[in-house]
C-alpha positions in Angstrom: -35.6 -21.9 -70.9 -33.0 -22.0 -73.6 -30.5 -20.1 -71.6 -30.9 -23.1 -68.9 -30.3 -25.8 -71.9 -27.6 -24.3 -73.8 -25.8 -23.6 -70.2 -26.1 -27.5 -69.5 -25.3 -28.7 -72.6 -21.9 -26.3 -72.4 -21.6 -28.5 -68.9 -22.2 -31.8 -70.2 -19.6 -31.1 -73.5 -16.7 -30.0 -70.7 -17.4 -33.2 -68.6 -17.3 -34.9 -71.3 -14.1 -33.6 -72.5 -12.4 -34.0 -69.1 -13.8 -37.4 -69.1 -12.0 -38.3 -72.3 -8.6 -36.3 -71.5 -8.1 -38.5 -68.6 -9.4 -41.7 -70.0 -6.4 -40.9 -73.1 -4.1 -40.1 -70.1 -4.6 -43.4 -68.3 -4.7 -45.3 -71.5 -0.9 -43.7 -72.2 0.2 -44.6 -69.0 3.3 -42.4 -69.3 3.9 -43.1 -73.0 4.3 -39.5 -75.0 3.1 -41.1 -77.9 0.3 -39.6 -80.2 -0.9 -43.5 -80.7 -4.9 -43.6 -80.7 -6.3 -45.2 -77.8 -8.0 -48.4 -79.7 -4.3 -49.5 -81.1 -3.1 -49.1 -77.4 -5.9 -51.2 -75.5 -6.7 -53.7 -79.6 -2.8 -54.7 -80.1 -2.1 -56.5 -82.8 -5.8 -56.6 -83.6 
């Protein structure tokens, strides 16, 4: 039973890391900046 929920959790962390590389990637769009994502999408704000 733990074996099963540590496994899952593993899966959930790596789609969840995949999930935020790409969001960062799109956000970039092309820039090579290391700018967070918030001051890209905020602005000035």
């Amino acid at each position: 039973m733990k074996r099963k929920r540590i496994l899952l959790l593993s899966v959930v962390v790596l789609l969840l890391v995949s999930l935020i590389m790409v969001i960062s990637v799109m956000a970039a769009d092309g820039d090579t900046t290391t700018q967070p994502k918030s001051v890209k999408v905020g602005g000035v704000e």
